[in-house]
C-alpha positions, 0 to 999 in steps of 0.5 A, spaced: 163 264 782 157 268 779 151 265 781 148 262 774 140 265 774 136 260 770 133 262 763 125 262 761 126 255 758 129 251 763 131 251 771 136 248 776 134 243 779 134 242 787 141 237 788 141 236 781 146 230 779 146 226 773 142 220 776 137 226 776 135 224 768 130 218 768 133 212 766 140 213 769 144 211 774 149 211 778 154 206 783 160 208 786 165 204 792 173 204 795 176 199 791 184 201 795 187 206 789 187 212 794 187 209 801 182 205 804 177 211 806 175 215 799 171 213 794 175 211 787 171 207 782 164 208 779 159 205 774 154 210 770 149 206 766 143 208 763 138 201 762 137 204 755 142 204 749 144 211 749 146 215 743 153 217 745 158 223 744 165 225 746 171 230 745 177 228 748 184 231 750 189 233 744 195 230 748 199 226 743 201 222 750 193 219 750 191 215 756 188 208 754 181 210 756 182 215 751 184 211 745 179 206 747 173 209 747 174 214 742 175 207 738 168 206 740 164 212 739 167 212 732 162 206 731 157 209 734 156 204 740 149 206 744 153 206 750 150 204 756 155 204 761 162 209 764 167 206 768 169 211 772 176 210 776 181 216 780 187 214 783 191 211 777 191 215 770 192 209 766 196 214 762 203 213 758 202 205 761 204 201 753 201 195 751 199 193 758 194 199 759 192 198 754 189 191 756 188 192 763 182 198 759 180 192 754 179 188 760 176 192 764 170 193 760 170 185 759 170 185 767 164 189 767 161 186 760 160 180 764 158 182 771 153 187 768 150 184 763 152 188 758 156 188 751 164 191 753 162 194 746 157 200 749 161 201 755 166 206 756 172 207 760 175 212 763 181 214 769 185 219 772 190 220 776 197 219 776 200 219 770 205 211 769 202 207 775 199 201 772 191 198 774 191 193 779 186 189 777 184 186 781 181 192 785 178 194 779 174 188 778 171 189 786 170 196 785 166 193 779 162 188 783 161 193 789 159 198 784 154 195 780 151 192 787 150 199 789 147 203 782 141 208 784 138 213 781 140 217 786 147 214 786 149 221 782 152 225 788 156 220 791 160 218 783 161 226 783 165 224 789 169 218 787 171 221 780 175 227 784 183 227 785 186 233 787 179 237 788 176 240 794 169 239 792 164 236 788 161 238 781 154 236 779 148 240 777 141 238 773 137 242 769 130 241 767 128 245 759 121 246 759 119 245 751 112 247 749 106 243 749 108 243 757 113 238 755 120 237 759 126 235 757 133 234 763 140 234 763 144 232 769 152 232 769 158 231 774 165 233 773 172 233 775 179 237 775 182 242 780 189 242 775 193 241 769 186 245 766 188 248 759 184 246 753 185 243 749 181 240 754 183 240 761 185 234 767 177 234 767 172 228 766 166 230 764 160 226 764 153 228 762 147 225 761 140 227 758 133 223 756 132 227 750 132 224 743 137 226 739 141 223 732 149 222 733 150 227 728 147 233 732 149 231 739 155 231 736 155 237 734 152 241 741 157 238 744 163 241 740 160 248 740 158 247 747 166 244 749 168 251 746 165 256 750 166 252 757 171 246 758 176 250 752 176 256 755 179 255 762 186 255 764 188 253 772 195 252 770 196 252 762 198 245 762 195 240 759 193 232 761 193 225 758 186 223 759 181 228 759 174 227 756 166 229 755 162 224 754 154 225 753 149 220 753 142 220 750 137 215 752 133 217 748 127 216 756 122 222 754 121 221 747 122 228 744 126 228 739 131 234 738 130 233 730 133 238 726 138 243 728 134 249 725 129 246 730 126 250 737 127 244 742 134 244 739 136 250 739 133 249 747 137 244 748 144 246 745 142 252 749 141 248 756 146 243 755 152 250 754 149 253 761 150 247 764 158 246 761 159 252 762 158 252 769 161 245 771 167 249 767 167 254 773 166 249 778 173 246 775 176 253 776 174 256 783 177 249 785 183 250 781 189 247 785 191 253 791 186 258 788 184 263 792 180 268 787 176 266 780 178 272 774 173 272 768 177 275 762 173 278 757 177 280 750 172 284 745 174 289 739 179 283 736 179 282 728 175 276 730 173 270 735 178 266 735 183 272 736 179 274 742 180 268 744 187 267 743 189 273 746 185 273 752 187 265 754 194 268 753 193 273 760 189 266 763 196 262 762 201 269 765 204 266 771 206 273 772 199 275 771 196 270 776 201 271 780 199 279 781 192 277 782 194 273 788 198 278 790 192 284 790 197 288 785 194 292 781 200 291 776 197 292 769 203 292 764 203 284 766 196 285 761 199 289 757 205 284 756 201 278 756 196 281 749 203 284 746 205 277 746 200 274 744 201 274 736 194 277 736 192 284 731 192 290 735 193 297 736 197 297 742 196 305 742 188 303 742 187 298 749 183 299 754 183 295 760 179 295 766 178 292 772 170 290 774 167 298 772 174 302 774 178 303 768 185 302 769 188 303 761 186 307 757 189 307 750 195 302 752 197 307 758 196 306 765 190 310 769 192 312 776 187 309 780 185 310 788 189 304 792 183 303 797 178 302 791 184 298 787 185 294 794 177 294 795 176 291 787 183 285 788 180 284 794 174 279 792 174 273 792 171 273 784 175 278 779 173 281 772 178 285 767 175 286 761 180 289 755 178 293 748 181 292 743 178 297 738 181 293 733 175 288 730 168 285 732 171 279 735 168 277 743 171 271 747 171 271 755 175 265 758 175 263 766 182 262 770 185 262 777 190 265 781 197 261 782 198 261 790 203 259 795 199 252 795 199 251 787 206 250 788 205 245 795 200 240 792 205 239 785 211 239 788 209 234 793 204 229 788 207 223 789 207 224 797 
Protein backbone atom coordinates (compact mmCIF):
# COMPACT_ATOMS: atom_id res chain seq x y z
CA UNK A 1 0.00 0.00 0.00
CA UNK A 2 1.28 3.42 -0.53
CA UNK A 3 2.60 5.36 2.15
CA UNK A 4 0.02 8.05 3.07
CA UNK A 5 2.15 11.69 3.31
CA UNK A 6 0.71 13.91 5.66
CA UNK A 7 -0.90 17.25 4.60
CA UNK A 8 0.00 20.78 5.62
CA UNK A 9 -3.09 21.01 7.89
CA UNK A 10 -2.80 17.84 9.57
CA UNK A 11 -0.18 14.95 10.74
CA UNK A 12 -0.34 11.14 11.53
CA UNK A 13 0.17 10.56 14.76
CA UNK A 14 2.88 8.43 16.19
CA UNK A 15 0.63 5.05 17.16
CA UNK A 16 -2.34 6.53 16.49
CA UNK A 17 -5.43 4.59 17.59
CA UNK A 18 -8.96 6.06 18.63
CA UNK A 19 -8.34 6.41 22.19
CA UNK A 20 -5.80 9.14 20.81
CA UNK A 21 -8.68 11.57 20.88
CA UNK A 22 -9.37 13.23 24.13
CA UNK A 23 -11.92 12.02 25.95
CA UNK A 24 -12.01 8.53 24.60
CA UNK A 25 -11.62 5.14 25.75
CA UNK A 26 -11.24 2.00 25.16
CA UNK A 27 -11.28 -1.62 27.03
CA UNK A 28 -11.15 -4.93 25.32
CA UNK A 29 -11.03 -8.94 26.92
CA UNK A 30 -11.70 -12.66 25.70
CA UNK A 31 -14.95 -13.64 26.54
CA UNK A 32 -14.94 -17.80 24.82
CA UNK A 33 -16.35 -16.69 21.27
CA UNK A 34 -13.34 -17.40 19.67
CA UNK A 35 -11.58 -19.87 21.91
CA UNK A 36 -9.80 -18.83 24.94
CA UNK A 37 -6.49 -16.93 23.83
CA UNK A 38 -8.01 -13.75 21.55
CA UNK A 39 -9.58 -10.74 22.39
CA UNK A 40 -13.41 -10.99 20.98
CA UNK A 41 -15.36 -7.91 22.91
CA UNK A 42 -14.61 -4.43 23.44
CA UNK A 43 -16.13 -1.06 24.96
CA UNK A 44 -15.57 2.08 23.30
CA UNK A 45 -16.87 4.97 25.30
CA UNK A 46 -16.29 8.55 25.49
CA UNK A 47 -17.46 10.19 29.14
CA UNK A 48 -19.01 13.00 26.79
CA UNK A 49 -22.28 12.48 25.07
CA UNK A 50 -21.14 12.60 21.43
CA UNK A 51 -22.93 13.50 18.44
CA UNK A 52 -23.10 10.59 16.32
CA UNK A 53 -23.18 9.65 12.72
CA UNK A 54 -23.44 6.21 10.68
CA UNK A 55 -23.91 4.51 7.50
CA UNK A 56 -24.71 0.89 7.37
CA UNK A 57 -24.81 -2.00 5.02
CA UNK A 58 -27.50 -2.21 2.18
CA UNK A 59 -27.96 -5.75 2.64
CA UNK A 60 -31.67 -6.74 3.22
CA UNK A 61 -30.20 -9.72 5.40
CA UNK A 62 -29.08 -6.67 8.25
CA UNK A 63 -27.77 -7.99 11.06
CA UNK A 64 -29.56 -7.21 14.74
CA UNK A 65 -26.81 -4.28 15.48
CA UNK A 66 -27.61 -3.09 12.54
CA UNK A 67 -31.42 -2.27 12.56
CA UNK A 68 -30.95 -1.40 16.23
CA UNK A 69 -28.47 1.05 16.06
CA UNK A 70 -29.77 2.71 12.95
CA UNK A 71 -33.16 3.11 15.35
CA UNK A 72 -30.92 5.05 17.64
CA UNK A 73 -29.34 7.41 15.56
CA UNK A 74 -32.26 8.08 13.86
CA UNK A 75 -33.12 9.91 17.23
CA UNK A 76 -29.91 11.39 17.58
CA UNK A 77 -28.98 9.49 20.73
CA UNK A 78 -25.68 11.39 22.00
CA UNK A 79 -23.90 8.26 22.02
CA UNK A 80 -21.36 7.46 24.72
CA UNK A 81 -20.59 3.85 24.22
CA UNK A 82 -19.99 0.89 21.23
CA UNK A 83 -20.13 -2.54 22.19
CA UNK A 84 -18.13 -4.19 19.93
CA UNK A 85 -17.89 -8.29 19.59
CA UNK A 86 -16.24 -10.76 16.82
CA UNK A 87 -17.03 -14.15 16.62
CA UNK A 88 -20.81 -14.46 16.10
CA UNK A 89 -22.41 -11.99 13.79
CA UNK A 90 -25.74 -11.97 15.46
CA UNK A 91 -27.01 -11.85 11.85
CA UNK A 92 -30.08 -13.68 10.20
CA UNK A 93 -30.89 -14.61 14.22
CA UNK A 94 -35.18 -13.65 14.20
CA UNK A 95 -36.52 -12.51 17.06
CA UNK A 96 -34.10 -13.68 19.30
CA UNK A 97 -31.09 -11.77 18.09
CA UNK A 98 -32.93 -9.03 18.16
CA UNK A 99 -33.37 -9.44 22.08
CA UNK A 100 -29.97 -10.61 22.79
CA UNK A 101 -28.95 -6.79 20.81
CA UNK A 102 -31.59 -4.96 22.95
CA UNK A 103 -30.12 -7.03 26.00
CA UNK A 104 -26.81 -6.19 25.50
CA UNK A 105 -27.10 -2.77 25.43
CA UNK A 106 -29.23 -3.24 28.72
CA UNK A 107 -26.39 -5.06 30.28
CA UNK A 108 -24.11 -2.69 29.61
CA UNK A 109 -26.75 0.33 30.39
CA UNK A 110 -26.25 -1.01 33.96
CA UNK A 111 -22.99 -2.04 34.39
CA UNK A 112 -21.75 1.42 32.84
CA UNK A 113 -23.96 3.74 34.29
CA UNK A 114 -25.13 4.78 31.19
CA UNK A 115 -28.57 5.05 29.20
CA UNK A 116 -28.99 1.85 26.81
CA UNK A 117 -30.51 4.69 24.47
CA UNK A 118 -26.50 6.27 23.98
CA UNK A 119 -24.99 2.94 23.59
CA UNK A 120 -24.53 1.06 20.37
CA UNK A 121 -24.21 -2.39 19.27
CA UNK A 122 -22.22 -4.11 16.84
CA UNK A 123 -20.95 -7.62 15.95
CA UNK A 124 -19.31 -9.75 13.48
CA UNK A 125 -18.48 -12.86 12.60
CA UNK A 126 -20.75 -15.85 11.41
CA UNK A 127 -23.74 -15.35 9.99
CA UNK A 128 -26.93 -17.70 12.21
CA UNK A 129 -24.90 -18.39 15.55
CA UNK A 130 -26.86 -17.12 18.35
CA UNK A 131 -25.11 -14.77 21.27
CA UNK A 132 -24.21 -16.60 24.27
CA UNK A 133 -25.09 -14.17 26.78
CA UNK A 134 -23.79 -14.93 29.40
CA UNK A 135 -20.17 -14.40 27.72
CA UNK A 136 -21.42 -11.22 26.66
CA UNK A 137 -22.48 -10.08 29.99
CA UNK A 138 -18.62 -10.86 31.35
CA UNK A 139 -16.74 -9.73 28.22
CA UNK A 140 -18.93 -6.70 29.38
CA UNK A 141 -17.88 -6.57 33.04
CA UNK A 142 -13.99 -7.46 32.06
CA UNK A 143 -14.29 -4.38 29.49
CA UNK A 144 -15.56 -1.94 31.06
CA UNK A 145 -13.06 -2.96 34.31
CA UNK A 146 -10.23 -2.53 31.54
CA UNK A 147 -11.35 1.03 29.83
CA UNK A 148 -8.04 3.23 29.20
CA UNK A 149 -7.20 5.97 27.12
CA UNK A 150 -4.71 4.00 26.00
CA UNK A 151 -7.00 0.75 25.40
CA UNK A 152 -7.27 1.63 21.70
CA UNK A 153 -4.70 -0.42 20.13
CA UNK A 154 -5.98 -3.57 22.01
CA UNK A 155 -9.95 -3.05 20.91
CA UNK A 156 -8.47 -2.70 17.04
CA UNK A 157 -7.55 -6.16 18.02
CA UNK A 158 -10.61 -7.61 19.56
CA UNK A 159 -12.87 -6.37 16.56
CA UNK A 160 -10.91 -8.57 13.95
CA UNK A 161 -12.03 -11.93 12.59
CA UNK A 162 -10.47 -13.59 9.68
CA UNK A 163 -7.71 -10.37 9.50
CA UNK A 164 -4.17 -10.63 9.74
CA UNK A 165 -3.53 -7.30 11.10
CA UNK A 166 -4.61 -4.74 13.14
CA UNK A 167 -6.24 -1.13 11.49
CA UNK A 168 -6.15 1.99 13.67
CA UNK A 169 -4.62 5.39 12.74
CA UNK A 170 -4.70 8.94 14.25
CA UNK A 171 -4.50 12.42 12.84
CA UNK A 172 -4.05 15.76 14.31
CA UNK A 173 -5.48 18.87 11.98
CA UNK A 174 -3.85 22.06 12.84
CA UNK A 175 -6.55 25.09 12.47
CA UNK A 176 -5.72 28.44 12.87
CA UNK A 177 -4.80 30.63 15.67
CA UNK A 178 -2.78 27.24 16.59
CA UNK A 179 -5.76 25.45 17.47
CA UNK A 180 -6.06 21.55 16.99
CA UNK A 181 -8.38 19.18 16.42
CA UNK A 182 -8.00 14.94 16.43
CA UNK A 183 -9.50 12.19 14.63
CA UNK A 184 -8.35 8.42 15.68
CA UNK A 185 -10.12 5.37 13.93
CA UNK A 186 -9.97 1.59 14.23
CA UNK A 187 -11.29 -0.99 11.69
CA UNK A 188 -12.00 -4.34 10.70
CA UNK A 189 -12.38 -6.53 7.32
CA UNK A 190 -10.35 -8.98 5.39
CA UNK A 191 -13.51 -10.44 3.05
CA UNK A 192 -16.84 -10.10 1.89
CA UNK A 193 -15.57 -6.31 0.96
CA UNK A 194 -17.89 -4.70 -1.54
CA UNK A 195 -19.78 -1.57 -1.11
CA UNK A 196 -22.29 -1.06 -0.62
CA UNK A 197 -20.25 -1.45 2.37
CA UNK A 198 -18.12 -4.28 3.14
CA UNK A 199 -17.55 -7.33 5.95
CA UNK A 200 -16.05 -4.13 7.96
CA UNK A 201 -16.77 -2.03 11.13
CA UNK A 202 -15.32 1.12 11.41
CA UNK A 203 -15.29 3.23 14.45
CA UNK A 204 -14.12 6.53 14.43
CA UNK A 205 -13.93 9.35 16.99
CA UNK A 206 -12.95 12.87 16.94
CA UNK A 207 -13.13 15.92 19.67
CA UNK A 208 -14.46 18.30 17.31
CA UNK A 209 -17.61 20.13 17.45
CA UNK A 210 -19.62 19.33 15.18
CA UNK A 211 -23.73 19.75 14.35
CA UNK A 212 -25.75 16.09 13.24
CA UNK A 213 -26.58 17.51 10.14
CA UNK A 214 -22.97 18.19 8.83
CA UNK A 215 -21.28 15.27 10.45
CA UNK A 216 -23.69 13.30 8.68
CA UNK A 217 -22.95 14.73 5.60
CA UNK A 218 -18.87 14.32 6.03
CA UNK A 219 -19.08 11.16 6.72
CA UNK A 220 -21.08 10.17 3.40
CA UNK A 221 -19.00 11.95 1.22
CA UNK A 222 -15.90 10.50 2.99
CA UNK A 223 -17.70 6.62 2.97
CA UNK A 224 -17.80 7.09 -1.01
CA UNK A 225 -14.50 7.68 -1.82
CA UNK A 226 -13.04 4.84 0.75
CA UNK A 227 -15.21 2.03 2.40
CA UNK A 228 -17.32 2.05 -0.98
CA UNK A 229 -14.94 2.05 -3.14
CA UNK A 230 -13.25 -1.26 -2.35
CA UNK A 231 -13.88 -4.82 -3.27
CA UNK A 232 -11.89 -8.19 -1.98
CA UNK A 233 -14.32 -10.53 -3.42
CA UNK A 234 -17.66 -8.48 -4.46
CA UNK A 235 -19.70 -10.04 -2.08
CA UNK A 236 -21.45 -8.20 0.30
CA UNK A 237 -22.25 -8.88 4.17
CA UNK A 238 -24.97 -8.46 6.75
CA UNK A 239 -23.43 -6.23 9.45
CA UNK A 240 -21.30 -3.52 8.10
CA UNK A 241 -20.98 -0.28 9.77
CA UNK A 242 -19.18 3.32 10.17
CA UNK A 243 -19.72 4.91 13.14
CA UNK A 244 -18.54 8.52 13.86
CA UNK A 245 -18.42 10.14 17.22
CA UNK A 246 -17.93 13.70 18.27
CA UNK A 247 -17.58 14.69 21.74
CA UNK A 248 -17.41 17.76 21.16
CA UNK A 249 -13.70 17.84 24.02
CA UNK A 250 -11.85 20.88 22.27
CA UNK A 251 -14.35 23.02 21.51
CA UNK A 252 -13.94 24.26 18.28
CA UNK A 253 -16.91 24.31 16.29
CA UNK A 254 -17.00 23.06 12.79
CA UNK A 255 -19.80 25.55 11.97
CA UNK A 256 -20.91 26.01 8.58
CA UNK A 257 -19.89 23.78 5.83
CA UNK A 258 -18.70 26.78 3.82
CA UNK A 259 -16.27 27.03 6.74
CA UNK A 260 -12.46 26.61 6.80
CA UNK A 261 -12.18 24.32 9.74
CA UNK A 262 -14.84 22.37 8.20
CA UNK A 263 -13.60 21.84 5.12
CA UNK A 264 -10.40 20.72 7.02
CA UNK A 265 -12.02 18.71 8.86
CA UNK A 266 -14.02 16.80 6.17
CA UNK A 267 -10.67 16.66 4.36
CA UNK A 268 -8.99 14.86 7.44
CA UNK A 269 -11.69 12.67 8.17
CA UNK A 270 -11.53 11.28 3.92
CA UNK A 271 -7.57 10.93 4.67
CA UNK A 272 -7.93 8.82 7.48
CA UNK A 273 -11.23 6.51 5.88
CA UNK A 274 -9.24 6.27 2.90
CA UNK A 275 -6.42 4.75 4.62
CA UNK A 276 -8.32 2.38 7.08
CA UNK A 277 -10.05 1.19 3.56
CA UNK A 278 -6.54 0.38 2.30
CA UNK A 279 -5.67 -1.11 5.24
CA UNK A 280 -8.76 -3.47 4.72
CA UNK A 281 -7.86 -4.45 1.18
CA UNK A 282 -3.89 -5.40 1.53
CA UNK A 283 -5.13 -7.70 4.28
CA UNK A 284 -7.82 -8.90 2.02
CA UNK A 285 -8.48 -12.74 2.38
CA UNK A 286 -5.29 -14.65 0.83
CA UNK A 287 -4.25 -11.20 -0.85
CA UNK A 288 -1.10 -11.31 -2.14
CA UNK A 289 -0.95 -7.92 -4.24
CA UNK A 290 -2.68 -4.41 -3.54
CA UNK A 291 -4.05 -2.97 -7.17
CA UNK A 292 -5.27 0.63 -7.51
CA UNK A 293 -7.92 0.93 -10.46
CA UNK A 294 -8.08 4.68 -11.85
CA UNK A 295 -11.02 5.09 -14.41
CA UNK A 296 -10.80 8.90 -15.93
CA UNK A 297 -12.42 9.86 -19.39
CA UNK A 298 -15.94 8.19 -18.64
CA UNK A 299 -19.22 10.42 -19.38
CA UNK A 300 -19.22 11.22 -15.26
CA UNK A 301 -18.23 9.83 -11.72
CA UNK A 302 -20.48 7.50 -11.32
CA UNK A 303 -19.84 5.79 -14.37
CA UNK A 304 -16.09 5.92 -13.42
CA UNK A 305 -16.85 4.36 -10.63
CA UNK A 306 -19.19 1.79 -12.19
CA UNK A 307 -16.75 0.76 -14.56
CA UNK A 308 -13.79 0.74 -12.60
CA UNK A 309 -15.53 -1.62 -9.66
CA UNK A 310 -16.44 -3.98 -12.58
CA UNK A 311 -12.80 -4.88 -13.23
CA UNK A 312 -12.20 -4.69 -9.14
CA UNK A 313 -14.99 -7.59 -9.01
CA UNK A 314 -13.33 -9.76 -12.09
CA UNK A 315 -12.33 -13.08 -10.82
CA UNK A 316 -10.79 -13.24 -14.08
CA UNK A 317 -9.00 -10.34 -13.78
CA UNK A 318 -7.96 -11.06 -9.86
CA UNK A 319 -6.97 -14.10 -11.03
CA UNK A 320 -4.40 -12.74 -13.92
CA UNK A 321 -2.90 -10.68 -11.48
CA UNK A 322 -2.30 -13.28 -8.89
CA UNK A 323 -0.77 -14.98 -11.54
CA UNK A 324 1.62 -12.28 -12.87
CA UNK A 325 -0.28 -12.35 -16.56
CA UNK A 326 -0.15 -9.41 -18.25
CA UNK A 327 -3.77 -10.68 -19.81
CA UNK A 328 -5.20 -7.24 -20.94
CA UNK A 329 -8.38 -8.52 -22.69
CA UNK A 330 -9.74 -9.51 -19.32
CA UNK A 331 -9.85 -5.51 -18.75
CA UNK A 332 -11.03 -4.88 -21.78
CA UNK A 333 -14.16 -7.62 -20.94
CA UNK A 334 -14.88 -6.60 -17.71
CA UNK A 335 -15.49 -2.45 -19.05
CA UNK A 336 -17.23 -4.00 -21.90
CA UNK A 337 -19.75 -5.31 -19.55
CA UNK A 338 -19.96 -2.98 -17.58
CA UNK A 339 -22.98 -0.92 -19.24
CA UNK A 340 -20.99 2.01 -18.86
CA UNK A 341 -20.87 4.70 -22.29
CA UNK A 342 -17.65 3.83 -24.23
CA UNK A 343 -15.94 4.10 -27.38
CA UNK A 344 -14.11 0.76 -27.21
CA UNK A 345 -12.03 1.72 -30.32
CA UNK A 346 -10.67 4.99 -27.95
CA UNK A 347 -9.36 3.01 -24.47
CA UNK A 348 -6.04 2.92 -23.37
CA UNK A 349 -4.98 0.87 -20.46
CA UNK A 350 -1.93 1.14 -18.66
CA UNK A 351 -0.11 -0.58 -16.32
CA UNK A 352 1.99 1.72 -13.80
CA UNK A 353 3.80 4.09 -16.51
CA UNK A 354 3.79 1.38 -19.52
CA UNK A 355 1.12 1.53 -21.85
CA UNK A 356 -0.51 -1.77 -22.63
CA UNK A 357 -3.87 -0.84 -24.84
CA UNK A 358 -3.80 1.92 -27.00
CA UNK A 359 -7.25 2.46 -28.64
CA UNK A 360 -8.83 -0.98 -27.45
CA UNK A 361 -6.06 -3.01 -29.01
CA UNK A 362 -3.16 -4.63 -26.86
CA UNK A 363 0.55 -3.30 -27.11
CA UNK A 364 3.24 -5.61 -27.16
CA UNK A 365 5.34 -5.24 -24.26
CA UNK A 366 8.82 -6.59 -23.24
CA UNK A 367 7.82 -9.77 -20.88
CA UNK A 368 11.06 -8.76 -18.36
CA UNK A 369 9.48 -5.33 -17.95
CA UNK A 370 5.78 -6.80 -17.74
CA UNK A 371 7.09 -9.52 -15.12
CA UNK A 372 9.22 -6.89 -13.35
CA UNK A 373 5.76 -4.43 -12.99
CA UNK A 374 3.10 -7.86 -12.01
CA UNK A 375 5.94 -8.62 -9.78
CA UNK A 376 5.27 -6.06 -7.05
CA UNK A 377 3.54 -6.44 -4.21
CA UNK A 378 1.30 -2.78 -5.17
CA UNK A 379 -0.29 -2.69 -8.83
CA UNK A 380 -1.53 0.26 -10.57
CA UNK A 381 -3.72 0.17 -13.94
CA UNK A 382 -5.12 3.25 -15.13
CA UNK A 383 -7.76 3.03 -18.29
CA UNK A 384 -8.62 6.27 -20.53
CA UNK A 385 -11.81 6.26 -21.53
CA UNK A 386 -11.86 9.53 -23.92
CA UNK A 387 -15.36 9.63 -23.49
CA UNK A 388 -16.17 12.31 -20.81
CA UNK A 389 -14.82 14.31 -17.82
CA UNK A 390 -15.73 11.41 -15.16
CA UNK A 391 -12.47 10.12 -12.72
CA UNK A 392 -13.13 7.61 -10.01
CA UNK A 393 -10.19 5.36 -8.46
CA UNK A 394 -11.12 2.16 -6.31
CA UNK A 395 -8.90 -0.35 -4.24
CA UNK A 396 -8.98 -4.42 -4.70
CA UNK A 397 -7.03 -7.33 -4.14
CA UNK A 398 -5.97 -10.30 -6.14
CA UNK A 399 -7.76 -13.96 -5.55
CA UNK A 400 -5.10 -16.33 -4.45
CA UNK A 401 -4.99 -20.18 -3.88
CA UNK A 402 -5.62 -19.06 0.26
CA UNK A 403 -8.83 -17.07 -0.73
CA UNK A 404 -10.32 -20.08 -1.63
CA UNK A 405 -8.91 -22.21 1.64
CA UNK A 406 -10.17 -19.86 4.41
CA UNK A 407 -13.89 -19.78 2.68
CA UNK A 408 -14.19 -23.29 2.10
CA UNK A 409 -12.99 -24.02 5.61
CA UNK A 410 -14.67 -21.07 7.69
CA UNK A 411 -16.70 -22.93 9.80
CA UNK A 412 -13.46 -25.32 10.76
Amino acid sequence: MKKEKDDNNYKILKDGTITSVPGFFAGSTNCGLKGSRKRDICIIHTSEASVCSGVFTTNKFQAAPVILDRQKLQNNCGVMAIVVNSGIANACTGKTGMENAIKTAKIASNIMGIDEEKILISSTGVIGAQLPMDKIESGIKKSYAALDPAGGSSAAEAILTTDLIKKEIAIKIDLDEGKEIIIGGIAKGSGMIEPNMATMLAFIGTDAKISKSLLDKALKNANQVSFNSISVDGCQSTNDMVIVMANGSSGIDMDTEKEENYEKFVGGLIFLMKYLAKKIVMDGEGATKFIEIKVSGANDEIQAKTSALKIANSNLFKTAIFGQDLNWGRINAALGASGCEMDPDKIDIYLSEEKIVENGIGINIEKNIAKKLLSKKEIRIAIDLKYGKGTWTVWTSDLSFDYIKINALYHN
